[in-house]
DOTORKE-236598 format. One record per residue (C-alpha): x, y, z; residue in one letter. Coordinates in nm, 2 decimals, decimal comma. Layout:
<nodes>
NODE     xx     yy     zz r
NODE      X      Y      Z a
...
</nodes>
This chain:
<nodes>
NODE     xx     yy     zz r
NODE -16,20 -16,61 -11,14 x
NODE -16,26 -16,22 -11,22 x
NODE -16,59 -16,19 -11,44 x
NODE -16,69 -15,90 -11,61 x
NODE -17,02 -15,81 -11,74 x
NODE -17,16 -15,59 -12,04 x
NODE -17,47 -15,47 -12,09 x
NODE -17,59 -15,26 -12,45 x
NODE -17,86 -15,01 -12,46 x
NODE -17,97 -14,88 -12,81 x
NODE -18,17 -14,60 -12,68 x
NODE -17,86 -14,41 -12,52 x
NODE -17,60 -14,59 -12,68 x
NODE -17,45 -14,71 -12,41 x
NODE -17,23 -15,01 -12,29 x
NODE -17,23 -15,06 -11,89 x
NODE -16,93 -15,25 -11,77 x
NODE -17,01 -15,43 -11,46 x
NODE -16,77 -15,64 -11,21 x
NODE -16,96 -15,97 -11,09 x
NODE -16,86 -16,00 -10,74 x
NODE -16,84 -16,39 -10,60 x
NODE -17,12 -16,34 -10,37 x
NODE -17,36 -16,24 -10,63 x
NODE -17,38 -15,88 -10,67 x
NODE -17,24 -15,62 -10,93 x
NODE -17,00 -15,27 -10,92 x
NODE -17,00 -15,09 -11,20 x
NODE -16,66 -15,06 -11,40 x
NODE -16,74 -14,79 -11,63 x
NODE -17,00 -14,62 -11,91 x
NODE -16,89 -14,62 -12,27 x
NODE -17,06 -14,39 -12,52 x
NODE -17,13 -14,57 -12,79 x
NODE -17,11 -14,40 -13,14 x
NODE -17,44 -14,54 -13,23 x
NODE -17,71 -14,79 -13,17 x
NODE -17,52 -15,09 -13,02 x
NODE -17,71 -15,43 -12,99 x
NODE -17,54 -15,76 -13,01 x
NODE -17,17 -15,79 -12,86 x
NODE -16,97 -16,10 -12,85 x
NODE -16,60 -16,14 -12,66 x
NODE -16,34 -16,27 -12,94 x
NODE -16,24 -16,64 -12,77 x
NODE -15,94 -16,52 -12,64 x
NODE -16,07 -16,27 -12,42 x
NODE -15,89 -15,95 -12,53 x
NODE -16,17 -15,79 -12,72 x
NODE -16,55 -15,71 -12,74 x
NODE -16,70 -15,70 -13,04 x
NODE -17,00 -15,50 -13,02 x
NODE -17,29 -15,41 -13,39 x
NODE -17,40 -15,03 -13,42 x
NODE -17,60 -14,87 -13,64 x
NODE -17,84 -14,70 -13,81 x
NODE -17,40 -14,69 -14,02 x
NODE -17,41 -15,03 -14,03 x
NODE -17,04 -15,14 -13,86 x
NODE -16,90 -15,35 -13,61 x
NODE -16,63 -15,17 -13,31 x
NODE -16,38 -15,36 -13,15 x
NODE -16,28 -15,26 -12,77 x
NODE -15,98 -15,35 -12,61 x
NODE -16,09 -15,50 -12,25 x
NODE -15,84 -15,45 -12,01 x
NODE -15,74 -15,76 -11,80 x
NODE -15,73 -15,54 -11,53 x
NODE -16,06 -15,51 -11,47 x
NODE -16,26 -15,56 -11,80 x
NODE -16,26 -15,19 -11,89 x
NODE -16,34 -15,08 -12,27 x
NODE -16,09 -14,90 -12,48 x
NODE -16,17 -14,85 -12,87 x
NODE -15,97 -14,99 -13,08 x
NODE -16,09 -15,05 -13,45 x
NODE -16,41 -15,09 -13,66 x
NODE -16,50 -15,25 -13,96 x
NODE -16,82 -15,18 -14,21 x
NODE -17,11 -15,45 -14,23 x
NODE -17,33 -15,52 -14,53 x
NODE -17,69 -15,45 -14,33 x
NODE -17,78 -15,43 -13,98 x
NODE -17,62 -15,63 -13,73 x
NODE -17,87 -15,85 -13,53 x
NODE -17,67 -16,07 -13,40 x
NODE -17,29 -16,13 -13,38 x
NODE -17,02 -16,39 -13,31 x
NODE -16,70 -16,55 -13,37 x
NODE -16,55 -16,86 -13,51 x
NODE -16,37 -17,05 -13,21 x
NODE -16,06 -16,97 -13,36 x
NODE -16,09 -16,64 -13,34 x
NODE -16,02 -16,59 -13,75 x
NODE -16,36 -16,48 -13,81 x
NODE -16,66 -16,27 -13,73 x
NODE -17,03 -16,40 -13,81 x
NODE -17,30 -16,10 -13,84 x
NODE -17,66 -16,20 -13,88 x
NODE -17,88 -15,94 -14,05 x
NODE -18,25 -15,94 -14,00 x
NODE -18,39 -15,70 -14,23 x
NODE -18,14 -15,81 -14,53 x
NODE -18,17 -16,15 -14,47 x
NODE -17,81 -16,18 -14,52 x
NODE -17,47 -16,36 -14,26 x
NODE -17,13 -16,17 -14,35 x
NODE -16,80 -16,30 -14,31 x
NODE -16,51 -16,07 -14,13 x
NODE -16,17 -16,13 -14,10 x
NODE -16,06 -16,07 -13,76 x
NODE -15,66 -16,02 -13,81 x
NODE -15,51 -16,05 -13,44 x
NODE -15,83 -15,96 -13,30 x
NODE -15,94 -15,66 -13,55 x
NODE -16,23 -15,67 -13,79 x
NODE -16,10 -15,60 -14,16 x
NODE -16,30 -15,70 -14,49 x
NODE -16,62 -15,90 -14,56 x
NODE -16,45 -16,21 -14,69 x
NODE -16,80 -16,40 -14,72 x
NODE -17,18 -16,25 -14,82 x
NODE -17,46 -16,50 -14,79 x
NODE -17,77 -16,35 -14,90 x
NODE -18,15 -16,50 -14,91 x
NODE -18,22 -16,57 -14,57 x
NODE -18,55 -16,42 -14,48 x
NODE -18,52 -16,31 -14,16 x
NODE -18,18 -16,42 -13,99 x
NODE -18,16 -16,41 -13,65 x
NODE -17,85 -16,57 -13,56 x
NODE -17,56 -16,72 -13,66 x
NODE -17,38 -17,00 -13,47 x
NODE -17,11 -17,18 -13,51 x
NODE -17,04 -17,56 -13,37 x
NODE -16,87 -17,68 -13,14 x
NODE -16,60 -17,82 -13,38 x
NODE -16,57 -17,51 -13,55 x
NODE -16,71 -17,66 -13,92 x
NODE -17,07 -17,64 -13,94 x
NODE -17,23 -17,27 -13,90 x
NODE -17,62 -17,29 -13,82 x
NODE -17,78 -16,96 -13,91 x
NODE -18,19 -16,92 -13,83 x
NODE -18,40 -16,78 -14,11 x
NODE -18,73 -16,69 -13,89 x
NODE -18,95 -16,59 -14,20 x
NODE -18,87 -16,93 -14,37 x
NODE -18,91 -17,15 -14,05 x
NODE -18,53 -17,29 -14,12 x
NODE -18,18 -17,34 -14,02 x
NODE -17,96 -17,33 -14,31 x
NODE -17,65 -17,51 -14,24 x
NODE -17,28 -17,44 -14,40 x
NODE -16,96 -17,50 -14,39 x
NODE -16,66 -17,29 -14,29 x
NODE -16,35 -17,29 -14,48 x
NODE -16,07 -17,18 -14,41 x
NODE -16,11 -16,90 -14,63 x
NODE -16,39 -16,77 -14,48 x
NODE -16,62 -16,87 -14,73 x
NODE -16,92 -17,07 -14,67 x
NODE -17,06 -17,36 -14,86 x
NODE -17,35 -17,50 -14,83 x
NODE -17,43 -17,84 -14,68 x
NODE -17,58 -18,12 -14,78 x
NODE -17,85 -18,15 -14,63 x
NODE -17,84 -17,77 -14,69 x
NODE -18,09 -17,68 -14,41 x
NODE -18,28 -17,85 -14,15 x
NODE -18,68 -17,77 -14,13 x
NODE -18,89 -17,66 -13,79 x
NODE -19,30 -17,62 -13,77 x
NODE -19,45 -17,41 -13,98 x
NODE -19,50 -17,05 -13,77 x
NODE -19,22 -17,09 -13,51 x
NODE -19,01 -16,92 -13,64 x
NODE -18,62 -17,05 -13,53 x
NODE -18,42 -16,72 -13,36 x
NODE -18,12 -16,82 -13,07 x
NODE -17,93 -17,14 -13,03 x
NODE -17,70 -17,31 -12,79 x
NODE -17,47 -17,61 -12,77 x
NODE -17,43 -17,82 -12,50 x
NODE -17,11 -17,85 -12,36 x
NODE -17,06 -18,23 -12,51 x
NODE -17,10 -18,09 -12,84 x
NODE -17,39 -18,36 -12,92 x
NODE -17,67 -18,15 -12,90 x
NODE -17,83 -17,77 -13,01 x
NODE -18,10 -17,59 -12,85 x
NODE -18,31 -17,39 -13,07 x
NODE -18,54 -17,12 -12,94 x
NODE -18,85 -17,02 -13,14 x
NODE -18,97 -16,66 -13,12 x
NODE -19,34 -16,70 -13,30 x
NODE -19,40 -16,98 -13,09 x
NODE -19,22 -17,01 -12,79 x
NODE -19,11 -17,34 -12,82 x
NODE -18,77 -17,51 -12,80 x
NODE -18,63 -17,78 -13,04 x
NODE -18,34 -18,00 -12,93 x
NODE -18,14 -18,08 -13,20 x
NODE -17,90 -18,38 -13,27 x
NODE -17,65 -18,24 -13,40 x
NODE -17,50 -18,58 -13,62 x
NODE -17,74 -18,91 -13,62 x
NODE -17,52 -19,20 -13,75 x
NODE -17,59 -19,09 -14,13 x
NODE -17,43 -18,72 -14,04 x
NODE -17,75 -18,58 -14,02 x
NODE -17,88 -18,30 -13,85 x
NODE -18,24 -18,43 -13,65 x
NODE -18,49 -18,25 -13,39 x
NODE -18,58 -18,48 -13,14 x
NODE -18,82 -18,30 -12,93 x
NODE -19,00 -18,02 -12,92 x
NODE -19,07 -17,81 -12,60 x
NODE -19,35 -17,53 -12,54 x
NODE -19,20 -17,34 -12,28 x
NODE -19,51 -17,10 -12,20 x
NODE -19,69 -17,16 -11,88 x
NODE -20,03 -17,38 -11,93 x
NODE -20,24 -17,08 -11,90 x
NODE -20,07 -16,82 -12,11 x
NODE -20,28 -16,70 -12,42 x
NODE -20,15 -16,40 -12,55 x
NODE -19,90 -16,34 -12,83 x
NODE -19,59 -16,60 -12,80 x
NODE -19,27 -16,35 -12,84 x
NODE -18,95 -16,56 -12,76 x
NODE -18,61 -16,41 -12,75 x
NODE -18,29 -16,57 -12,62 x
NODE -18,14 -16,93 -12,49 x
NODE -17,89 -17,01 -12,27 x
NODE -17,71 -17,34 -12,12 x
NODE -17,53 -17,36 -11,83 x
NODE -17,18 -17,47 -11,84 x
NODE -17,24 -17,80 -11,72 x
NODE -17,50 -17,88 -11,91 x
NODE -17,80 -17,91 -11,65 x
NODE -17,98 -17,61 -11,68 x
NODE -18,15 -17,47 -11,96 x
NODE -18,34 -17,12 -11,99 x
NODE -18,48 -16,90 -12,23 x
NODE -18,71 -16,59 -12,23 x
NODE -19,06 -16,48 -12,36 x
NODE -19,12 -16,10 -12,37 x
NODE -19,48 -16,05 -12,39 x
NODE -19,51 -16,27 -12,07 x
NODE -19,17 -16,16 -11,90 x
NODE -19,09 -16,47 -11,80 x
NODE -18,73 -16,67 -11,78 x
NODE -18,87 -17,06 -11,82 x
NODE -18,65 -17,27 -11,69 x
NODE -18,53 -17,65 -11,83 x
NODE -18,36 -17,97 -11,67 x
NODE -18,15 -18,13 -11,94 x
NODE -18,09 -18,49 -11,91 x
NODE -17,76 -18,61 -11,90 x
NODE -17,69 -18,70 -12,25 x
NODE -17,82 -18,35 -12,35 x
NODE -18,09 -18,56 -12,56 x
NODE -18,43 -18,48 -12,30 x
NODE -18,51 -18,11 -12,17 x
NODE -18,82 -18,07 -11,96 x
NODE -18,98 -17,74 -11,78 x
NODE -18,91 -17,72 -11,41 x
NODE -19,06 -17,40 -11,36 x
NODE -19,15 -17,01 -11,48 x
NODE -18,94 -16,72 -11,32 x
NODE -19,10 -16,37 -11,37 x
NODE -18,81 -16,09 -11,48 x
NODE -18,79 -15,74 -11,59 x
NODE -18,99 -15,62 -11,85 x
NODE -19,00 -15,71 -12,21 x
NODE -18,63 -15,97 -12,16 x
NODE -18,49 -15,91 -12,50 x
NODE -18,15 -16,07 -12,36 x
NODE -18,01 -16,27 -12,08 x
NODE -17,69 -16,46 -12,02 x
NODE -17,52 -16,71 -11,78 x
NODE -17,19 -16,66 -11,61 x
NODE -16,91 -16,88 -11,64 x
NODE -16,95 -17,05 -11,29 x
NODE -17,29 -17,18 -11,41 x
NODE -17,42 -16,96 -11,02 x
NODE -17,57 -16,69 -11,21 x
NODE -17,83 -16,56 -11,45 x
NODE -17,84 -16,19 -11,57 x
NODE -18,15 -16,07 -11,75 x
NODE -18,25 -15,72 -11,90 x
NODE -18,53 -15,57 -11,98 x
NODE -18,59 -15,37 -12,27 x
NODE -18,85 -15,13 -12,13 x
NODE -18,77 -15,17 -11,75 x
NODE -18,40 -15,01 -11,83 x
NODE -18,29 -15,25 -11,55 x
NODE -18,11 -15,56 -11,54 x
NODE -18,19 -15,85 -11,28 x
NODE -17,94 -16,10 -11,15 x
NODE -18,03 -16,43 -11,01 x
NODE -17,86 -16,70 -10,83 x
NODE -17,91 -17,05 -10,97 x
NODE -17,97 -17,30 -10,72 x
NODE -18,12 -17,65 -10,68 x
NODE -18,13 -17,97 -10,88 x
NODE -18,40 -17,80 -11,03 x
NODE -18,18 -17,50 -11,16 x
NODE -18,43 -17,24 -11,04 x
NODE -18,40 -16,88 -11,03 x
NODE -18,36 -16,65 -10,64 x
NODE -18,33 -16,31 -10,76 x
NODE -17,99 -16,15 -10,56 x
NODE -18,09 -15,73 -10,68 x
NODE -18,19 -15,48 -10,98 x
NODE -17,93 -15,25 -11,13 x
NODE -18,05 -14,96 -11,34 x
NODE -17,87 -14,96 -11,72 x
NODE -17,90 -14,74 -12,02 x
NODE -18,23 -14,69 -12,21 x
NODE -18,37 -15,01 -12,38 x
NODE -18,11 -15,27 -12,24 x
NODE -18,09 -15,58 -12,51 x
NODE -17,78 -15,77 -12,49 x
NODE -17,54 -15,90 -12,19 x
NODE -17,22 -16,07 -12,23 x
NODE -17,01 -16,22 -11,95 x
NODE -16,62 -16,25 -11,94 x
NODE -16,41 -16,45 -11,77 x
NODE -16,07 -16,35 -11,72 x
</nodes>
């Protein structure tokens, strides 16, 4: 399996593109000069583009990756309504999700073969969204309001438009504020990570009434920590086991056991990382974790190990300025 991995950084408006080597160590592919600010990316599902949000022109730039060895070419772009926090696709590949934070807003784009066209769908009123996610059965799109402590919850047609469900949101405590999510891969449960306060809720995703329920919340801060609680990003491994997120005040991966219904998470330790981790992911052979630090300009890979899933770091790679988002590819 040939992996490739991407890394943004803002500050220089850069993408690295990085080969993952099976033993655990990276070669850099190529530099692409971004023309702007890019933060989130996303690879569409069937592997022949990376979608990647710019601004302060609000707009979302499709590259061509080569199968070859996961090299960028540009290939199209497409305006956004405000500024792209977060992005994603439908598993179909029909549709891009963006998540603006500062206008509280999720557009709709219609990817046609793989290129971003019009904003078929605006959804405004979400105060703070962080995130939008869709399930794994490709019908119900979660999308995190932090400022209103919520998840509002719709349905995709097959428009692109989005209607809202009922129940139209599901509620978390008041102050934590609900940012990053992921599904576990038997599509039963969702992981919620809270920035405000560094918490993780797991969420069934359909009770036997078809409702959407937390059942259990995690504080995943070490006992002693007492300064400000500044969650960022969650990831699941592809079996399932292992669960992680990141704090950036602390600098800290935490690291989850999952039972194995997905129901149960519990901490299994604390792995210090790179300063300020805005963004981390997990490669697709479920070995290894790459982390980046905002304001280290480096990224750390790790090698998962253990029943306990914890983290042996393998090396440090310098990056652009202000690295914030990875994204691995499996070709």
């Amino acid at each position: 399996m040939k992996q490739t991995v991407y890394t943004a950084s803002p500050e220089s408006q850069q993408i690295h593109v990085w080969r993952l080597n099976s033993e655990g160590s990276l070669t850099l592919v190529q530099v692409v000069d971004v023309p702007g600010q890019v933060q989130p990316m996303v690879v569409s599902p069937d592997k022949r583009y990376l979608y990647v949000g710019v601004r302060p022109e609000f707009r979302v730039l499709a590259y061509r990756i080569s199968p070859e060895d996961g090299a960028l070419s540009y290939a199209a772009e497409a305006p956004l309504s405000g500024s792209p926090t977060h992005i994603s696709t439908d598993h179909s590949g029909r549709f891009l999700f963006s998540a603006s934070y500062n206008a509280g807003s999720v557009s709709v784009v219609r990817l046609n073969d793989g290129i971003p066209g019009e904003t078929v769908h605006l959804e405004e009123g979400l105060e703070g969204c962080h995130s939008a996610n869709i399930s794994p059965d490709n019908r119900t799109l979660f999308v995190p309001a932090l400022k209103q402590d919520r998840i509002c919850l719709f349905t995709l047609g097959e428009t692109g438009a989005l209607t809202a469900q009922e129940p139209s949101e599901v509620t978390t405590v008041e102050g934590a504020g609900p940012r990053h999510m992921a599904f576990h891969p038997n599509k039963r449960f969702a992981y919620c990570v809270n920035e405000l306060n560094s918490s993780v809720d797991v969420w069934q995703l359909s009770d036997p009434h078809g409702k959407t329920e937390c059942v259990q919340t995690v504080d995943m801060m070490p006992p002693e920590f007492s300064d400000t609680r500044w969650a960022a990003d969650i990831h699941i491994t592809p079996d399932g086991r292992h669960l992680y997120a990141c704090d950036r005040t602390s600098s800290t991966l935490t690291i989850f056991s999952v039972s194995e219904d997905g129901s149960v998470i519990a901490v299994e330790g604390f792995q210090p990382t790179e300063t300020q981790p805005r963004g981390f992911n997990i490669d697709n052979s479920g070995k290894y974790l790459i982390a980046a630090g905002q304001k280290s300009h480096h990224i750390a890979l790790y090698e998962i190990s253990g029943a306990q899933g914890l983290l042996a770091e393998k090396a440090r790679y310098a990056v652009g300025q202000g690295p914030m988002w990875v994204v691995i590819n499996a070709m």
